[in-house]
PAMIBA-117547 format. One record per residue (C-alpha): residue in one letter; chain; x, y, z. Coordinates in steps of 0.1 Angstrom, whole numbers, plus 5000, padded with zeros to 4 digits. Example, Ala and Ser with C-alpha at 12.3 -4.5 7.8 and 13.67 -1.06 7.14 Angstrom:
% PAMIBA-117547
SITE   aa   ch     px     py     pz
SITE    A    A   5123   4955   5078
SITE    S    A   5137   4989   5071
***
This chain:
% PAMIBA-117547
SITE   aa   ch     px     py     pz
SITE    X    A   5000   5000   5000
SITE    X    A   5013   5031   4986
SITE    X    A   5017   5064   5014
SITE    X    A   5018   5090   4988
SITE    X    A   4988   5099   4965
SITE    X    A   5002   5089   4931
SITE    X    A   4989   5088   4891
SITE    X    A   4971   5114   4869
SITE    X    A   4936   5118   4857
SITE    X    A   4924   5124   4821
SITE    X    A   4929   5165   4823
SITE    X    A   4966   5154   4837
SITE    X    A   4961   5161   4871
SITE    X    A   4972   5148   4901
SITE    X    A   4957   5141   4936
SITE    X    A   4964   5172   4962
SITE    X    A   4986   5156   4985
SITE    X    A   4982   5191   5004
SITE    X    A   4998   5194   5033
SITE    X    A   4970   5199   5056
SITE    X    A   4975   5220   5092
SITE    X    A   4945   5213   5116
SITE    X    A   4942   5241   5146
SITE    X    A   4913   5249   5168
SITE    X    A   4900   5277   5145
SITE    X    A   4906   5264   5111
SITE    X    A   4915   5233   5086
SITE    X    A   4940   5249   5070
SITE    X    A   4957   5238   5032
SITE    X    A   4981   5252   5008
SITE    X    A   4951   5275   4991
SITE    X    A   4924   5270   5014
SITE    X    A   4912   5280   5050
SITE    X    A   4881   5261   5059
SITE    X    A   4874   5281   5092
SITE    X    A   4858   5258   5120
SITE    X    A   4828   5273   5131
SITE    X    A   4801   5247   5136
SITE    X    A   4798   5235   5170
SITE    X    A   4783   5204   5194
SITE    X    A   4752   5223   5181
SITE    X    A   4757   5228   5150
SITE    X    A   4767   5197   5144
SITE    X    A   4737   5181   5165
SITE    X    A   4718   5206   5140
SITE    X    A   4728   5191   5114
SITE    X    A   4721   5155   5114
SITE    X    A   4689   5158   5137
SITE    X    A   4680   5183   5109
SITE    X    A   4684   5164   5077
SITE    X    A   4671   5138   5094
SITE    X    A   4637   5152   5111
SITE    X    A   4618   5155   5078
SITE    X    A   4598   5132   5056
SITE    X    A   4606   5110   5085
SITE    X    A   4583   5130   5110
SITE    X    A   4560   5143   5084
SITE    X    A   4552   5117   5059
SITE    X    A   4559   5081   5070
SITE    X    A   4533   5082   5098
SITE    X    A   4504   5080   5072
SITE    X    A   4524   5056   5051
SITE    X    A   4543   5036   5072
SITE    X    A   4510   5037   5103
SITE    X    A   4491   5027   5072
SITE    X    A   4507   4995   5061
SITE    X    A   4515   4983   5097
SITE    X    A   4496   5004   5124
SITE    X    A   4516   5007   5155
SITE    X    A   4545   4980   5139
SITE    X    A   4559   5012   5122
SITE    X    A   4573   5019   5158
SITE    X    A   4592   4993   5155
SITE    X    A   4604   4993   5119
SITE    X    A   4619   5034   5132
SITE    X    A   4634   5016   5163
SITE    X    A   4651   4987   5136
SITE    X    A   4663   5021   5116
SITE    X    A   4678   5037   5142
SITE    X    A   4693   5010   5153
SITE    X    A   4710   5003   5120
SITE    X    A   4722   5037   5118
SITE    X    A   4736   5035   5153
SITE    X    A   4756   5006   5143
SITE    X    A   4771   5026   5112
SITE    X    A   4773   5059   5132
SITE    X    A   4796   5043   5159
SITE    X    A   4825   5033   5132
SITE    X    A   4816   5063   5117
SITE    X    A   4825   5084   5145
SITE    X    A   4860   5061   5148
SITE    X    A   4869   5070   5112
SITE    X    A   4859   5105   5114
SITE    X    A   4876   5114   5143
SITE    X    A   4911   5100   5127
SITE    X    A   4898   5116   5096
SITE    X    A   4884   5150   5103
SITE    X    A   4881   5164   5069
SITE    X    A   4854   5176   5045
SITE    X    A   4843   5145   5025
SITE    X    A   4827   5123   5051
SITE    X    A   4816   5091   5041
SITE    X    A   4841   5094   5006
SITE    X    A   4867   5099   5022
SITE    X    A   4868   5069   5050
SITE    X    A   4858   5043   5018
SITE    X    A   4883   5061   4999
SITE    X    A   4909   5059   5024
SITE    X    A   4900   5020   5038
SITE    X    A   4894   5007   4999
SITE    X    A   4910   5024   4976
SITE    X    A   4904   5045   4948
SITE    X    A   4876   5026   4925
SITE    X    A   4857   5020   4957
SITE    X    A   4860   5056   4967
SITE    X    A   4852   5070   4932
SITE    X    A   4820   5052   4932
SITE    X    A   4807   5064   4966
SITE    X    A   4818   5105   4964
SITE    X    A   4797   5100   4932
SITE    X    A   4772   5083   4945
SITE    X    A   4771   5107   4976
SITE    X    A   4768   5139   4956
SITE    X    A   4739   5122   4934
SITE    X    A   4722   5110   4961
SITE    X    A   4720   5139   4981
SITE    X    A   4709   5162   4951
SITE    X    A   4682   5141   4948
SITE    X    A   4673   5137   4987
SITE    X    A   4677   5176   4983
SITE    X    A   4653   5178   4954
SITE    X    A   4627   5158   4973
SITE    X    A   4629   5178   5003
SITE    X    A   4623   5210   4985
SITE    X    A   4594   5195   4968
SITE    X    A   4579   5186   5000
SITE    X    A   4583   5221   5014
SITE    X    A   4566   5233   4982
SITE    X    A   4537   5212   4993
SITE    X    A   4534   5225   5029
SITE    X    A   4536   5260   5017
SITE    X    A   4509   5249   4996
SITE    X    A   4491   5236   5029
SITE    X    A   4498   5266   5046
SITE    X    A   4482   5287   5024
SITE    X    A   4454   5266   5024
SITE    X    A   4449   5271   5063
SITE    X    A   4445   5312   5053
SITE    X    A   4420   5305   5029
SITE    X    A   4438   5311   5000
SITE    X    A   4438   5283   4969
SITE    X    A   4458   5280   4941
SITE    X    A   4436   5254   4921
SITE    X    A   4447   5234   4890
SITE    X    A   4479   5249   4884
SITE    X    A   4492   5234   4917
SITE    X    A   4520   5217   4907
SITE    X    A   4534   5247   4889
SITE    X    A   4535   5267   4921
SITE    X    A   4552   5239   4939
SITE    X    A   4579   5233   4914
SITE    X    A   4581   5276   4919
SITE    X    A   4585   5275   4952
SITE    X    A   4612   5244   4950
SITE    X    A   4634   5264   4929
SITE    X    A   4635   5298   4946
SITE    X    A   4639   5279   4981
SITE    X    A   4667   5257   4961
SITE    X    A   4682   5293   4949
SITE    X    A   4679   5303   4977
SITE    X    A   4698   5281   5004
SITE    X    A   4724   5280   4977
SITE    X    A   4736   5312   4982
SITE    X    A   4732   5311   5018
SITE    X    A   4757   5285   5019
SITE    X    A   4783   5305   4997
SITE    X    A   4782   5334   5026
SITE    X    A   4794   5313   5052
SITE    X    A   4788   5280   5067
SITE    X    A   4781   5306   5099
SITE    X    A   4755   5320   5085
SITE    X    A   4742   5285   5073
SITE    X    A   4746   5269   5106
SITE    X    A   4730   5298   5124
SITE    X    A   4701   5290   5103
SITE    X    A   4703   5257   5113
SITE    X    A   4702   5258   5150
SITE    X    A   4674   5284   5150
SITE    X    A   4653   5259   5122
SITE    X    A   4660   5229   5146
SITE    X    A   4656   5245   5182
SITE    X    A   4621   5261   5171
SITE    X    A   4613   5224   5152
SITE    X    A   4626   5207   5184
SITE    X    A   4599   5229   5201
SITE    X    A   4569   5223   5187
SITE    X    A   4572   5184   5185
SITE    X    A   4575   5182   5221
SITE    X    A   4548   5201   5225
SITE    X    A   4528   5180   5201
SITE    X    A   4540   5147   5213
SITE    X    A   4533   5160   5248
SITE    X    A   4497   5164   5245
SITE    X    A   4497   5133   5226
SITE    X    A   4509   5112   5253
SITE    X    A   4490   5126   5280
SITE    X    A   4457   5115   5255
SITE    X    A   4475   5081   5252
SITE    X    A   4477   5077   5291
SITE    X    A   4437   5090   5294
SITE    X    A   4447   5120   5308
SITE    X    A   4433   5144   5281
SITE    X    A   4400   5130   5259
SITE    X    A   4402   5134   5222
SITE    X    A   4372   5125   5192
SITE    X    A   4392   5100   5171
SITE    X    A   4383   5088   5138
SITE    X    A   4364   5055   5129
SITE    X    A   4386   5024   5118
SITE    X    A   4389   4986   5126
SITE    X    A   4421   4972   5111
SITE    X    A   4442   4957   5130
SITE    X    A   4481   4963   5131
SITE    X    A   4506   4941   5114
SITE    X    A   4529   4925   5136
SITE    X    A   4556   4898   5122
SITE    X    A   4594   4901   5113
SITE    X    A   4590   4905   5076
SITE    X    A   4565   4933   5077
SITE    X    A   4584   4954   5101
SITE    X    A   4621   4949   5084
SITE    X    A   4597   4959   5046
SITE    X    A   4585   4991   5064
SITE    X    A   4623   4999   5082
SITE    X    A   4634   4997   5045
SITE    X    A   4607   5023   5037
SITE    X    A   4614   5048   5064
SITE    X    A   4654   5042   5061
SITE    X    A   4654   5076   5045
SITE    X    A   4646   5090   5074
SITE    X    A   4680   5087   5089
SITE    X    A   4705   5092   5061
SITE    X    A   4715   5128   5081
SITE    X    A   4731   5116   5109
SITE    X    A   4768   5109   5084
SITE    X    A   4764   5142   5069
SITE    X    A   4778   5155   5099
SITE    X    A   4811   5136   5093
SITE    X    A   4810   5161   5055
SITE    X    A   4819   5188   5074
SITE    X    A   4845   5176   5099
SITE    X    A   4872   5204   5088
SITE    X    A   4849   5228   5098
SITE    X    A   4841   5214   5132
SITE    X    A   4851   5226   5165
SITE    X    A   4871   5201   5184
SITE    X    A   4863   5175   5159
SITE    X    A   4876   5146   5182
SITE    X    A   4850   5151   5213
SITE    X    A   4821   5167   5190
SITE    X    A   4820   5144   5159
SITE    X    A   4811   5111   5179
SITE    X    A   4788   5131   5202
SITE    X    A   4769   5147   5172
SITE    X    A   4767   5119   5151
SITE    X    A   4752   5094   5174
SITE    X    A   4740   5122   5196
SITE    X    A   4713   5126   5168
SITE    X    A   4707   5092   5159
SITE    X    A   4692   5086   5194
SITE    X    A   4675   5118   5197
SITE    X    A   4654   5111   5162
SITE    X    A   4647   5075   5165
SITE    X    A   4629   5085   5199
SITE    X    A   4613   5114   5184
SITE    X    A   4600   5086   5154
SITE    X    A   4589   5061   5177
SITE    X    A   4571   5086   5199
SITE    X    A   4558   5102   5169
SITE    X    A   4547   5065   5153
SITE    X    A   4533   5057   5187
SITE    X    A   4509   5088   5191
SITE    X    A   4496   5086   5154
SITE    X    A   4488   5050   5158
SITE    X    A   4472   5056   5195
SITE    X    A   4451   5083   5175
SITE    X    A   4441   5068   5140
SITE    X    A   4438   5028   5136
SITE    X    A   4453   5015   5105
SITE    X    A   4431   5018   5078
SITE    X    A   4424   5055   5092
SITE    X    A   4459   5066   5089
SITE    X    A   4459   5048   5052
SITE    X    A   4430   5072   5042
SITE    X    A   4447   5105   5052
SITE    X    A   4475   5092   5035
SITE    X    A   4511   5116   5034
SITE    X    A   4493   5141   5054
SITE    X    A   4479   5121   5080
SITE    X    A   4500   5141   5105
SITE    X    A   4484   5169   5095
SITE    X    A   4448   5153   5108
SITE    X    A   4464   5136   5142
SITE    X    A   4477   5173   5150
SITE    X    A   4435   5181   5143
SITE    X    A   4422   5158   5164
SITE    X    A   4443   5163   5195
SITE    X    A   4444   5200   5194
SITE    X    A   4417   5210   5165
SITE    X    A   4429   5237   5137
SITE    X    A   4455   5255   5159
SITE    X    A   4471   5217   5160
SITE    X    A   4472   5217   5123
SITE    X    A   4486   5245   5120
SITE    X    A   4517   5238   5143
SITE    X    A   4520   5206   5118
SITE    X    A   4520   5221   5088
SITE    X    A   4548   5253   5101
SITE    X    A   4565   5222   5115
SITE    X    A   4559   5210   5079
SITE    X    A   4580   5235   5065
SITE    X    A   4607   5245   5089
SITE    X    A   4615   5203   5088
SITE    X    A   4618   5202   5052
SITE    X    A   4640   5236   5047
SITE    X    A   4664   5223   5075
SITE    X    A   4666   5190   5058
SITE    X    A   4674   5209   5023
SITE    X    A   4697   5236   5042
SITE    X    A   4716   5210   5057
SITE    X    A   4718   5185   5028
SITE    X    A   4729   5213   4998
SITE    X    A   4759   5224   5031
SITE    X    A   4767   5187   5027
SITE    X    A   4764   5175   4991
SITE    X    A   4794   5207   4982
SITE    X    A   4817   5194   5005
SITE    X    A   4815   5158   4994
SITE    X    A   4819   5174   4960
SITE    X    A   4849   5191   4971
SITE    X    A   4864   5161   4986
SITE    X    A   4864   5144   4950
SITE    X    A   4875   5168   4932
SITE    X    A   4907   5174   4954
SITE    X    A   4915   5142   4947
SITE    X    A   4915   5140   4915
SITE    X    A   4886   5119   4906
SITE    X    A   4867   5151   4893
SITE    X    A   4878   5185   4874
SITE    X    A   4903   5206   4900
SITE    X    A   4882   5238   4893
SITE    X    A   4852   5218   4912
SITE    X    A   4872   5225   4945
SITE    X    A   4879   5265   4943
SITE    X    A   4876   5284   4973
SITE    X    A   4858   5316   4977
SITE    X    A   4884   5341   4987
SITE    X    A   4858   5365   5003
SITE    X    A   4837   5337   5022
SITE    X    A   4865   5310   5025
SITE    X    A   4832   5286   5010
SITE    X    A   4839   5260   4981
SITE    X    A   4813   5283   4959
SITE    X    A   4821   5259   4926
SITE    X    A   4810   5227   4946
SITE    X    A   4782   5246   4961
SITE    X    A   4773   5254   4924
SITE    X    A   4775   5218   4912
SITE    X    A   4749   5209   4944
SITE    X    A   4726   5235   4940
SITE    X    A   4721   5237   4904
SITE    X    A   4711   5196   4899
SITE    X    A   4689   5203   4926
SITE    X    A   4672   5229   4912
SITE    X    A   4666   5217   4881
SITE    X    A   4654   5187   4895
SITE    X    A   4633   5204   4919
SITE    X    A   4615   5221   4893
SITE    X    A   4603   5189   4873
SITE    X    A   4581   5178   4911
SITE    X    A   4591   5143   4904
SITE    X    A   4617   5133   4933
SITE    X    A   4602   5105   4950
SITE    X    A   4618   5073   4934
SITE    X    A   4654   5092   4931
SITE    X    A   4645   5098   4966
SITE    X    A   4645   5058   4970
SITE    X    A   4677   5060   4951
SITE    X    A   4694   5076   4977
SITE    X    A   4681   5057   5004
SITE    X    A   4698   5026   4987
SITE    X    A   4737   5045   4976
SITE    X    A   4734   5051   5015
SITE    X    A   4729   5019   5027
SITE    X    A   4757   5008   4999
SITE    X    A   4784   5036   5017
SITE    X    A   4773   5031   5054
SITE    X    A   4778   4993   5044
SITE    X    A   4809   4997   5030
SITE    X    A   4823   5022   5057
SITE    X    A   4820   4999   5080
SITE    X    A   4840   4974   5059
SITE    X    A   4864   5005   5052
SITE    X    A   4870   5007   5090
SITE    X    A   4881   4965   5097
SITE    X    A   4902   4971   5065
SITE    X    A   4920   4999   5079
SITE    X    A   4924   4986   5116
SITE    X    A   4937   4954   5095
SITE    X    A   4962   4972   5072
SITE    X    A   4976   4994   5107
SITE    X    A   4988   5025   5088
SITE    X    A   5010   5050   5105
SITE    X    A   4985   5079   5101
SITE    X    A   4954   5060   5119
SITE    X    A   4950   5074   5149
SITE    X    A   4915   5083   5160
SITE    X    A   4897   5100   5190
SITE    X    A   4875   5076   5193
SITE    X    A   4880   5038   5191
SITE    X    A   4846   5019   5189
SITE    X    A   4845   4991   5218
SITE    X    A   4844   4953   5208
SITE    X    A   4864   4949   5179
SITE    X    A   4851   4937   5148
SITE    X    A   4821   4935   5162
SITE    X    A   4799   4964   5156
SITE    X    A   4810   4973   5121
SITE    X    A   4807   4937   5111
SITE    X    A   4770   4941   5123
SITE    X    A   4771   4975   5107
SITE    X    A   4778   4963   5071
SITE    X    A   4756   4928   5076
SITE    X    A   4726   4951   5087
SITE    X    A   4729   4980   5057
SITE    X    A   4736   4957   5029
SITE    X    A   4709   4930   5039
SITE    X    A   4680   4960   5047
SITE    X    A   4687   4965   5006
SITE    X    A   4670   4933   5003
SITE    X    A   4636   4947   5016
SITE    X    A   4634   4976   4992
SITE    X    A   4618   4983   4959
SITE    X    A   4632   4966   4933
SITE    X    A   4628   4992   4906
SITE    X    A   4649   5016   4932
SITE    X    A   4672   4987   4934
SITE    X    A   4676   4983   4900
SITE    X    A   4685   5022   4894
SITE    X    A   4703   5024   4923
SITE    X    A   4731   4995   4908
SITE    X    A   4727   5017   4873
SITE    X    A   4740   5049   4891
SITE    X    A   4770   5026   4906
SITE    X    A   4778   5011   4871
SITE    X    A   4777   5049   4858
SITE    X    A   4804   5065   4889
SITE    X    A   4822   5027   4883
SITE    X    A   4821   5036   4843
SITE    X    A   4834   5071   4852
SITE    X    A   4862   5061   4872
SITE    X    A   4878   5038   4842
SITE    X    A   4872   5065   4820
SITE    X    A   4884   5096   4842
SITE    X    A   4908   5084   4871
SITE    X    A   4917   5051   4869
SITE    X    A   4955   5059   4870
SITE    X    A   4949   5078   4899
SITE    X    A   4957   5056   4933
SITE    X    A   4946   5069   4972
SITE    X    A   4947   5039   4988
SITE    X    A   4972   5048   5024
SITE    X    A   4969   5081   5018
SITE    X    A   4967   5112   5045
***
């Protein structure tokens, strides 16, 4: 295994084998200063926010639907899946604080083909998780201004795809300022979000313990208890938790990345999969199966109704939005910097890594996320790419954990996390048995994409950098 980056790309250039100073202010490179500015909380901000999404606002209806009060479950197998990924992810990160995330560990623990295939499936799959999320908040303002009385009638869906693209626009630039002024955003988004769920969930709980008395809908079916149901659902609502390794994208911005990495990243995981399973547990208490089925995607919307009437409807559908621009904020802060990662290594154009002198932002890669994401955003048709996603995670938190045994295994000289997770092998072996074999439960027409897209970054990699070698190198 080689300990210097080595080989050429098509356009002739070579892997930055920067020399890379890392202080408590600043990750600082030969043309770069990547200021550290995000704290615990912004960090926590960050994965509980591009996590707390569709998760809290959608799968109820769908997920409750199929399975009734199951779907707790199915959160609680989720979560625990991405607890076993975020534990060697918070090892690897910690002796790999750099912008790049999950890239850079596979990149680092695999080699170069393995790492070319994951930054590009990274950056894909979060344009199109971002897409989706925009979509959705087009669809709550859309709710919102319902609730005021005002309608916008046929032409719906062009006011959606509107409302998408400005927002896209929009966070796009946000993130060029400053990651500051990004994670500022963040934090408020979150803390106010944090807010009104446990308010929500509050209420609901007390009306689960028959301390409050609510009218509930009709309904008769019955949940849907058994091993296969519960691990087809955890597949479903897998989405919900592909935030929590974002945080590990912007580990060169991160104060003390050693004690606040580990902490974030399963920090958040916990915090969500109780807010799920609270959430799954007071929709199902509320609406019986076949009642949460009927309302469909916005049967959140008609739980928040009939424990606190309109004003609780209201509180969903603001929650609504605020959840779905923190999960695009956070996801376009995250798609640049795996952008930037790649191309600093050679395995995309050079000019995809420039800095912004003025903001000390990559404003190219922030380009090349934002811009797929808006035009994708304006067509209003996310949802399978959003599946898409869901799968190239599972394939890089599978094969970070494998990253991680082949690194402890290969002993190089620059390994030396923060963190060590306990047990051994153990956990990341679990890790990678649990991601690739929830694949197994998903659609199979976002299965069969999902392998397209790796053939594609695989195809790219022969064509582009296959001279180019990382394996060893820090």
């Amino acid at each position: 295994m080689t300990d210097e980056p080595s080989g050429r790309n098509l356009d002739g250039d070579a892997p930055a084998a920067e020399a890379v100073v890392e202080t408590g202010g600043a990750t600082i490179t030969e043309d770069a200063e990547l200021e550290r500015t995000i704290g615990l909380t912004g960090g926590l901000a960050i994965g509980i926010g591009t996590m707390i999404g569709a998760g809290i606002f959608v799968f109820p209806g769908l997920a409750g639907g199929q399975i009734g009060t199951a779907a707790a479950a199915s959160f609680a197998v989720g979560g625990l899946i991405a607890l076993l990924v975020a534990l060697p992810t918070s090892e690897l990160a910690t002796a790999m604080p750099r912008s790049g995330g999950g890239y850079y560990f596979v990149s680092r623990g695999l080699g170069t083909l393995a790492g070319t295939v994951i930054g590009l499936s990274l950056w894909l799959g979060l344009v199109f998780a971002t897409a989706f999320y925009l979509v959705g908040l087009g669809y709550y303002a859309l709710d919102a201004l319902a609730q005021v009385g005002v309608t916008v009638g046929a032409g719906s869906g062009a006011i959606v795809s509107v409302i998408a693209v400005l927002a896209g626009v929009g966070f796009t630039v946000l993130n060029v300022t400053g990651t500051e002024n990004a994670a500022k955003l963040q934090n408020g988004i979150v803390a106010l979000l944090l807010s009104m769920l446990v308010v929500f969930l509050g209420f609901g709980l007390l009306e689960a313990f028959g301390l409050v008395a609510v009218d509930t809908p009709s309904g008769q079916a019955a949940n849907v208890w058994g091993a296969g149901p519960v691990l087809s659902v955890a597949a479903l609502v897998f989405t919900s938790y592909l935030g929590f390794a974002q945080v590990a994208t912007v580990a060169g911005e991160l104060k003390d990345p050693g004690r606040n990495l580990p902490l974030a990243m399963v920090g958040s995981v916990l915090i969500v999969t109780v807010l799920y399973v609270l959430t799954i547990f007071v929709a199902t208490n509320v609406f019986t199966r076949d009642a949460l089925l009927a309302a469909g995607e916005t049967a959140i919307v008609e739980v928040g109704r009939a424990l606190l009437g309109p004003t609780g409807a209201l509180v969903i559908i603001v929650g609504g939005l605020l959840a779905t621009m923190s999960s695009a904020n956070a996801s376009v802060l995250s798609t640049s910097r795996a952008i930037y990662g790649v191309s600093k290594d050679a395995l995309l154009p050079r000019w995809a890594s420039r800095v912004n002198l003025r903001y000390g932002t990559p404003h190219v890669a922030l380009g090349m996320a934002g811009g797929p994401v808006v035009v994708l955003a304006a067509t209003g048709q996310v949802q399978l790419l959003a599946e898409v996603a869901s799968f190239l995670h599972l394939i890089m938190y599978g094969l970070m954990c494998v990253a991680l045994v082949a690194i402890r295994r290969d002993r190089p000289e620059w390994y030396d996390p923060d963190f060590v997770v306990p047990g051994g092998p153990v956990i990341p072996v679990l890790g990678a048995i649990a991601s690739f074999g929830l694949i197994a439960f998903m659609n199979r027409l976002s299965i069969l994409v999902g392998i397209a897209v790796i053939a594609a970054t695989a195809g790219w990699y022969f064509y582009y950098a296959r001279d180019v070698a990382l394996k060893g190198v820090l």
